[in-house]
ZADO-1210 file (C-alpha; in nm, 4 decimals, padded with zeros to 6 digits):
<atoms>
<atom x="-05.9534" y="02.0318" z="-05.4751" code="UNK" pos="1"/>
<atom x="-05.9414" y="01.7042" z="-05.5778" code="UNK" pos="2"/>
<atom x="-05.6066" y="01.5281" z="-05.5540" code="UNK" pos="3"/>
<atom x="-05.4692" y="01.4923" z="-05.8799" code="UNK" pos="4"/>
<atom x="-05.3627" y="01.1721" z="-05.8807" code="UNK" pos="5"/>
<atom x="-05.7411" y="01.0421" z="-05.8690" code="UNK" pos="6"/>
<atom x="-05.7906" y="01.0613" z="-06.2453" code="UNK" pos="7"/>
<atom x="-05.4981" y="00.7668" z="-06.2906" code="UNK" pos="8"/>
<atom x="-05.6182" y="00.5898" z="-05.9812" code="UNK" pos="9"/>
<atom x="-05.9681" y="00.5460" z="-06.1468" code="UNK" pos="10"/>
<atom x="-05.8393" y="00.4883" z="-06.4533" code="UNK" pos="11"/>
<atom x="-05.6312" y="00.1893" z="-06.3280" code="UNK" pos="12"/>
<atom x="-05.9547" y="00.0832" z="-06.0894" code="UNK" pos="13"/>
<atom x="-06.1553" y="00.0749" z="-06.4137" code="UNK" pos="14"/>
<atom x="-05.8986" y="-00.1313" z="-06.6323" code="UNK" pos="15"/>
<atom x="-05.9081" y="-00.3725" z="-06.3407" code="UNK" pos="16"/>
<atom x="-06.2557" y="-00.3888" z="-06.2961" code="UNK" pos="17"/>
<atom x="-06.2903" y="-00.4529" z="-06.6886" code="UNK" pos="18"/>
<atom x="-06.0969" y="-00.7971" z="-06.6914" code="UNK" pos="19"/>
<atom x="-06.2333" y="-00.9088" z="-06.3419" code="UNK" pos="20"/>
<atom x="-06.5541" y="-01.1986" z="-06.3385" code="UNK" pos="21"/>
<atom x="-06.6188" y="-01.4600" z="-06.1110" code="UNK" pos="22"/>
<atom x="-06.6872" y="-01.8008" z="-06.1770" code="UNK" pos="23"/>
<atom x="-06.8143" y="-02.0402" z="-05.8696" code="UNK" pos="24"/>
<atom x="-06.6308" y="-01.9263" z="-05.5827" code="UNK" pos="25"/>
<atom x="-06.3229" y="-01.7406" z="-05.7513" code="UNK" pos="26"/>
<atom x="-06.2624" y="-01.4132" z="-05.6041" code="UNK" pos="27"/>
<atom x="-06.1229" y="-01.0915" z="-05.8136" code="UNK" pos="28"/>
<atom x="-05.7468" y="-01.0470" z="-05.7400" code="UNK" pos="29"/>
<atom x="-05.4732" y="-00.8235" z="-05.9137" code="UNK" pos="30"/>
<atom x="-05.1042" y="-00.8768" z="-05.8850" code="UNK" pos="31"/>
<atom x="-05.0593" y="-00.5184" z="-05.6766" code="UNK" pos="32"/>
<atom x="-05.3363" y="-00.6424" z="-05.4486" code="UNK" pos="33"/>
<atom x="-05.1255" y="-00.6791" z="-05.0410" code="UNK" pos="34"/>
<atom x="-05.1165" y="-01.0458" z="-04.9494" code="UNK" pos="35"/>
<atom x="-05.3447" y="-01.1084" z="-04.6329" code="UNK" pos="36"/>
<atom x="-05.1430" y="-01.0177" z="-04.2964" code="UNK" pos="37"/>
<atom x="-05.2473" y="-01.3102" z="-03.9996" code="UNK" pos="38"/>
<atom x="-05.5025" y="-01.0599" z="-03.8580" code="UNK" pos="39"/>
<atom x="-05.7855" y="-00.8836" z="-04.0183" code="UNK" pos="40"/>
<atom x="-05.6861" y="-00.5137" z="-04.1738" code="UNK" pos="41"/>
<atom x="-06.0171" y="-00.4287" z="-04.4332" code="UNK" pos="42"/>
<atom x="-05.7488" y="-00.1679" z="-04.5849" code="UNK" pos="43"/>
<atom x="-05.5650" y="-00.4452" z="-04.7316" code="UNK" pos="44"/>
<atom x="-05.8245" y="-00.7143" z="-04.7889" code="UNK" pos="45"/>
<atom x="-06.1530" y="-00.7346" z="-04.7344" code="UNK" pos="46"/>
<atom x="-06.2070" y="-01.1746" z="-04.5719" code="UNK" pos="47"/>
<atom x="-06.1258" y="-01.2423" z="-04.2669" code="UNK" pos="48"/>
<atom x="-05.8774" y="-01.5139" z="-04.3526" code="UNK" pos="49"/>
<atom x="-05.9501" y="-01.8727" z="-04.3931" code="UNK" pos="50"/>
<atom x="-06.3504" y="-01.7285" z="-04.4114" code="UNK" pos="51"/>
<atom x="-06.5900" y="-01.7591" z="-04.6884" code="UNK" pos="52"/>
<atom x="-06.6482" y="-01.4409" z="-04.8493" code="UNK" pos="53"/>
<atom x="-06.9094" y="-01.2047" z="-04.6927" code="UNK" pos="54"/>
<atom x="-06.7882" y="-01.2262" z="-04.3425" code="UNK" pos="55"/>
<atom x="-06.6094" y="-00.9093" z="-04.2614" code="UNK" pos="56"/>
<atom x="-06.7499" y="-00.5941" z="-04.1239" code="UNK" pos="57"/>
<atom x="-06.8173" y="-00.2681" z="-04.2350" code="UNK" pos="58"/>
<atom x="-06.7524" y="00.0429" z="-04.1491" code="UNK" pos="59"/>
<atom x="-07.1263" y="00.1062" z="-04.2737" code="UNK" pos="60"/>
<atom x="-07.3978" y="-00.0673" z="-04.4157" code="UNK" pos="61"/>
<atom x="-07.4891" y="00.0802" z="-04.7736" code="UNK" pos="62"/>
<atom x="-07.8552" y="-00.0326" z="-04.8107" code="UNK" pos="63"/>
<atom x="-08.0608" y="00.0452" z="-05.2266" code="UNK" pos="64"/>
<atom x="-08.4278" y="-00.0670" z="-05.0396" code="UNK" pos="65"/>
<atom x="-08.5919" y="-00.0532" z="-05.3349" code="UNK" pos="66"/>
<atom x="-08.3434" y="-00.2865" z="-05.5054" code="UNK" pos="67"/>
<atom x="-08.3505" y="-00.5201" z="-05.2077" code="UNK" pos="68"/>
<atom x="-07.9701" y="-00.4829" z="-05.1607" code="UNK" pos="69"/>
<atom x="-07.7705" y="-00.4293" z="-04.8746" code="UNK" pos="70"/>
<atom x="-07.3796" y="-00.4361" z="-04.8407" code="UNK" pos="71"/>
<atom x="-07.1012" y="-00.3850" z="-04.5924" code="UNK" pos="72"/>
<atom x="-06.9042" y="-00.1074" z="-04.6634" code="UNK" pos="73"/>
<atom x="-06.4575" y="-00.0753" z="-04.5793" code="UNK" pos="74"/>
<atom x="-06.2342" y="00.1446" z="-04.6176" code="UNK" pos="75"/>
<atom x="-06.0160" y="00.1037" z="-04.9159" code="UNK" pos="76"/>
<atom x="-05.6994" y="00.3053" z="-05.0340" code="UNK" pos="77"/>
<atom x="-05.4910" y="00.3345" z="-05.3343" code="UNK" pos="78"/>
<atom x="-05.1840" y="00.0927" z="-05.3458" code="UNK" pos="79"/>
<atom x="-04.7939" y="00.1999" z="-05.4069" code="UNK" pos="80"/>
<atom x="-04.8739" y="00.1810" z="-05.7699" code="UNK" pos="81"/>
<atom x="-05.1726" y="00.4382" z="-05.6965" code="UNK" pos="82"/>
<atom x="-05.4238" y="00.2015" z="-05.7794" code="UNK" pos="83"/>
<atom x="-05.7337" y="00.1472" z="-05.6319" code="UNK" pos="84"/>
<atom x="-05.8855" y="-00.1622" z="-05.6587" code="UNK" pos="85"/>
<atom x="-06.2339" y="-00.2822" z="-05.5044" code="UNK" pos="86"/>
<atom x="-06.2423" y="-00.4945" z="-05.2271" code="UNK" pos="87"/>
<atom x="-06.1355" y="-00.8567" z="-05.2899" code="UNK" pos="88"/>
<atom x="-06.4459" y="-00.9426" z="-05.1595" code="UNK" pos="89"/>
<atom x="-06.7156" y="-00.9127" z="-05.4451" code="UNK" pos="90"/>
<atom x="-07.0326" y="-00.8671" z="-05.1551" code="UNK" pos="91"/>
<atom x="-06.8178" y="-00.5860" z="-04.9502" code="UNK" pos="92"/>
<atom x="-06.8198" y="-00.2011" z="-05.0852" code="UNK" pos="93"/>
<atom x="-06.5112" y="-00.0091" z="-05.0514" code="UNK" pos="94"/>
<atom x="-06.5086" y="00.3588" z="-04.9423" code="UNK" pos="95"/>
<atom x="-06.2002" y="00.5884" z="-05.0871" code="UNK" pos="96"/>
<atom x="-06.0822" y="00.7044" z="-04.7388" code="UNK" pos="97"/>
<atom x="-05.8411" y="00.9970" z="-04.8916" code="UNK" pos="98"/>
<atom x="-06.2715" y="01.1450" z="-04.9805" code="UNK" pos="99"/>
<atom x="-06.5361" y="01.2937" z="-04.7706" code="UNK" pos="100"/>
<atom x="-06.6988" y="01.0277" z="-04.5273" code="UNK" pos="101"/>
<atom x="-07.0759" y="00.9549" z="-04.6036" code="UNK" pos="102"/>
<atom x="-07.2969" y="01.2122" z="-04.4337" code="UNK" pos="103"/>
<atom x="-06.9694" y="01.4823" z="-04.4624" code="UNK" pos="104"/>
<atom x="-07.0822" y="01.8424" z="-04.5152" code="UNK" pos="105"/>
<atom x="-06.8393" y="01.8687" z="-04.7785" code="UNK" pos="106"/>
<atom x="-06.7201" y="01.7185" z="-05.0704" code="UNK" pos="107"/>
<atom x="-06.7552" y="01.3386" z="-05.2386" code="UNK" pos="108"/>
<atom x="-06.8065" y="01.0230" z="-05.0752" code="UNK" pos="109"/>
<atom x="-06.6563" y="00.7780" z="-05.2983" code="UNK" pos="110"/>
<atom x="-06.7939" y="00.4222" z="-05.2658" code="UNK" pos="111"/>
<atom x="-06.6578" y="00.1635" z="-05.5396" code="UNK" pos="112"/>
<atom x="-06.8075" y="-00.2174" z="-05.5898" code="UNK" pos="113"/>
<atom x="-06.7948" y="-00.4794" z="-05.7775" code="UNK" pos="114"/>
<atom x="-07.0978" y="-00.6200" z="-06.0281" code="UNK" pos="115"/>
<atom x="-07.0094" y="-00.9484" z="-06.1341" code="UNK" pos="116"/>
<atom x="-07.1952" y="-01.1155" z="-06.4242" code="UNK" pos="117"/>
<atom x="-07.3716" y="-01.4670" z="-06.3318" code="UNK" pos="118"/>
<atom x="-07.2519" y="-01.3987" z="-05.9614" code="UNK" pos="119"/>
<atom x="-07.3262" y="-01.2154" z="-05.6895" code="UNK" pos="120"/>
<atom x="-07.1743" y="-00.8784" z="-05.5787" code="UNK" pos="121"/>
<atom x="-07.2379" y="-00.5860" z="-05.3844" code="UNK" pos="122"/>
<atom x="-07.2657" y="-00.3580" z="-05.6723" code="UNK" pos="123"/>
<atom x="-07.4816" y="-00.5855" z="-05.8877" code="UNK" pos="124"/>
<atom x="-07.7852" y="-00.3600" z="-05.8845" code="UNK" pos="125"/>
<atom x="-07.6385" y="-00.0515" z="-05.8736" code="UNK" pos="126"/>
<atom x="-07.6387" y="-00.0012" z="-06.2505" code="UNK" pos="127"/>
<atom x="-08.0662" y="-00.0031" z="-06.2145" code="UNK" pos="128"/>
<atom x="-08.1080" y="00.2588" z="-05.9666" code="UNK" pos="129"/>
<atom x="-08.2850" y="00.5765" z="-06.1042" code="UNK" pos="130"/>
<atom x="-08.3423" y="00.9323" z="-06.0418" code="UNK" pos="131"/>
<atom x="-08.5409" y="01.0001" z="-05.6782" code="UNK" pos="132"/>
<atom x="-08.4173" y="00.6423" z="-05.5483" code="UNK" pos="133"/>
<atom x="-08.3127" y="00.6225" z="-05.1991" code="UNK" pos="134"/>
<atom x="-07.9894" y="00.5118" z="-05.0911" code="UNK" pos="135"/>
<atom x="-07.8908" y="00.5006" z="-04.7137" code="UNK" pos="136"/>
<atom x="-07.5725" y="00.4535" z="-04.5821" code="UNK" pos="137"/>
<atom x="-07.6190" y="00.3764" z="-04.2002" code="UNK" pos="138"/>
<atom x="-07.3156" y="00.2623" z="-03.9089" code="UNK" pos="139"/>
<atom x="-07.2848" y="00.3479" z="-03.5584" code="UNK" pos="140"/>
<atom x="-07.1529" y="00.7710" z="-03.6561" code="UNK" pos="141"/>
<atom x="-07.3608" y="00.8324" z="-03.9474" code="UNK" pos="142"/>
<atom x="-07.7843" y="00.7221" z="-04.0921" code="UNK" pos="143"/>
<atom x="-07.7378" y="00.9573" z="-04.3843" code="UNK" pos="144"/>
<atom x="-08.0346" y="00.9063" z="-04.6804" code="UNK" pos="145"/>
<atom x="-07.9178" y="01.0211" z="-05.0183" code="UNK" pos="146"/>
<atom x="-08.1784" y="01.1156" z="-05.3273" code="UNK" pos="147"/>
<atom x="-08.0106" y="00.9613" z="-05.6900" code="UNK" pos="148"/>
<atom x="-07.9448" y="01.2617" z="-05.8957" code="UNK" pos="149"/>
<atom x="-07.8002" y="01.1352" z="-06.1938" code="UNK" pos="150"/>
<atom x="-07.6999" y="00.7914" z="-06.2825" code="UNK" pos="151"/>
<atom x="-07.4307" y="00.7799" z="-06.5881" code="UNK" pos="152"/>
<atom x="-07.2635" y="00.5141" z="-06.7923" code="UNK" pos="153"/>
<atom x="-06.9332" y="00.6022" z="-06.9900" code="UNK" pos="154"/>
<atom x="-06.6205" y="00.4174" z="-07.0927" code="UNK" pos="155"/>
<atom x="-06.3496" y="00.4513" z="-06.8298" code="UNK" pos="156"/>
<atom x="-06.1437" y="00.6696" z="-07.0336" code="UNK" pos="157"/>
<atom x="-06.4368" y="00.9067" z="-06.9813" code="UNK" pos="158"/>
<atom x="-06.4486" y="00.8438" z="-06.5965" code="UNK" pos="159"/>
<atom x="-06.0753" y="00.9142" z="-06.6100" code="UNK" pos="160"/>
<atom x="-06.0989" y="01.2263" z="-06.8236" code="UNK" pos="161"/>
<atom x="-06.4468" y="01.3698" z="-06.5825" code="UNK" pos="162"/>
<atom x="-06.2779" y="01.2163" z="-06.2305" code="UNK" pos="163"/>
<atom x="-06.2506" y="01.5303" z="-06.1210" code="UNK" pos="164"/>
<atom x="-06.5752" y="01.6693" z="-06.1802" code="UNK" pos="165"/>
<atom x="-06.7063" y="01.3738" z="-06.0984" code="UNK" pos="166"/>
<atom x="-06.5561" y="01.2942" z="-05.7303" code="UNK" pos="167"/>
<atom x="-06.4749" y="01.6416" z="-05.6483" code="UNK" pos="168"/>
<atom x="-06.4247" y="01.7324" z="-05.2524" code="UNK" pos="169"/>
<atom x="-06.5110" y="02.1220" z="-05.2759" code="UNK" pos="170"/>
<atom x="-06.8853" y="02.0489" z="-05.3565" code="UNK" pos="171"/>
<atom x="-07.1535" y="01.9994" z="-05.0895" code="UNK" pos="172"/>
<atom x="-07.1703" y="01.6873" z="-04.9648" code="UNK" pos="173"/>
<atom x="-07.3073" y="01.4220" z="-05.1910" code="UNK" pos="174"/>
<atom x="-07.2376" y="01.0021" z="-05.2418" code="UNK" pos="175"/>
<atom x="-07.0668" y="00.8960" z="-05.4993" code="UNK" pos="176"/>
<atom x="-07.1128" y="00.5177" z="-05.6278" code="UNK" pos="177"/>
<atom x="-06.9297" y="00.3600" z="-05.9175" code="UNK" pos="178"/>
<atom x="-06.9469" y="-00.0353" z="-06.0309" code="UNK" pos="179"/>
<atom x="-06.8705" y="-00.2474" z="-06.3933" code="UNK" pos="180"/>
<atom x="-07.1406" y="-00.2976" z="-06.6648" code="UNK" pos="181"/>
<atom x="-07.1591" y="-00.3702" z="-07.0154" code="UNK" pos="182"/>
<atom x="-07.0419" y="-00.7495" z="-07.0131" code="UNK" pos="183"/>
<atom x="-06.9705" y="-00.8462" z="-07.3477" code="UNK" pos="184"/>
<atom x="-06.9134" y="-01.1886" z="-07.2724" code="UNK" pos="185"/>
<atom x="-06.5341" y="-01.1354" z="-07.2167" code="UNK" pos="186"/>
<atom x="-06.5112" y="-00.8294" z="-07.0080" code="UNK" pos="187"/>
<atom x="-06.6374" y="-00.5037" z="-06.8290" code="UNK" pos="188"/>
<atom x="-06.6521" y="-00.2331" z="-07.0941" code="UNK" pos="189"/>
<atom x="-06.8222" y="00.0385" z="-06.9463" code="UNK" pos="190"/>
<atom x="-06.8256" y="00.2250" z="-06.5541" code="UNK" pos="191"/>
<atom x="-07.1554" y="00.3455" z="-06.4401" code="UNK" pos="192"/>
<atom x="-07.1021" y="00.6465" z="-06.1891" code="UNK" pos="193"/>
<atom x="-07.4093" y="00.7549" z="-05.9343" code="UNK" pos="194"/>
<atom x="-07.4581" y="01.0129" z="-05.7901" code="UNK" pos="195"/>
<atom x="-07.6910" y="01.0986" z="-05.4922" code="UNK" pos="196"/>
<atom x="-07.7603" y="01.3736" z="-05.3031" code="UNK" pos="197"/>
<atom x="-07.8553" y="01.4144" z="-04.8830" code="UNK" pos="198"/>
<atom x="-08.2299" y="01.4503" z="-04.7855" code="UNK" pos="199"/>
</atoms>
């Protein structure tokens, strides 16, 4: 069963995600965000310091070939306000490490992003994939492909009230992605939440 404190987690992520844009090379941030220890930890940030952004490795590579994109994927984890934010780094992906792993029998990957309006950002695309898309996440103990079931937009109050359904870890194994959209020219107003099942 999902934990229960997801549905505030993602409520929080969303919120976040909502006020966050990049201009030139500003980065998102957030007050609860860890400072950057003097050696690279992706669970608390996702540049290596002093880098430009884009350098650090994944844990996987998340790859939408028909979209063209490709992104490093880290492991991410809820704060100790319980809040889990994307990585810092707007061309990383973050995987929920409390979920299923990709390519798990059981239960929801969970793989969060950022889409960042004039920008670029891992999760950019991710709001134009489609049913029957492909999406592969690949790394040195997993090359799992994943069919797009349903892709869904709602308000994050929604995503908060369906987080359960949504990014359960009782189900067969599936992928999970979730990014921003609906930029109104001041914020995020809207999550879109895809999901994809194994081939």
């Amino acid at each position: 069963m999902l934990p229960w404190l997801l549905a505030p987690v993602l409520l929080a992520l969303a919120a976040w995600w909502g006020m966050s844009r990049l201009d030139g090379a500003e980065r998102p941030g957030a007050a609860s965000t860890p400072e950057p220890s003097a050696t690279y930890d992706p669970t608390e940030q996702s540049a290596v310091p002093g880098e430009p952004v884009g350098t650090a490795e994944g844990r996987w590579t998340l790859q939408l070939p028909l979209l063209g994109t490709q992104a490093p994927v880290i492991e991410i984890a809820s704060d100790a306000d319980r809040v889990l934010l994307p990585p810092r780094d707007p061309l990383l992906a973050g995987w929920w490490l409390d979920g299923a792993a990709p390519g798990a029998e059981l239960g929801s990957a969970v793989v969060v992003g950022h889409a960042v309006e004039g920008g670029e950002a891992a999760f950019n695309t991710v709001a134009r994939l489609r049913p029957n898309d492909n999406v592969l996440v690949s790394g040195p103990d997993v090359e799992q492909w994943y069919r797009v079931a349903e892709v869904e937009t709602m308000s994050p109050a929604d995503l908060a009230t369906r987080a359960e359904e949504l990014f359960a870890q009782d189900v067969p194994g599936r992928l999970v992605l979730v990014t921003c959209a609906d930029w109104d020219g001041t914020a995020f107003r809207s999550n879109v939440v895809v999901t994809a099942m194994p081939t």
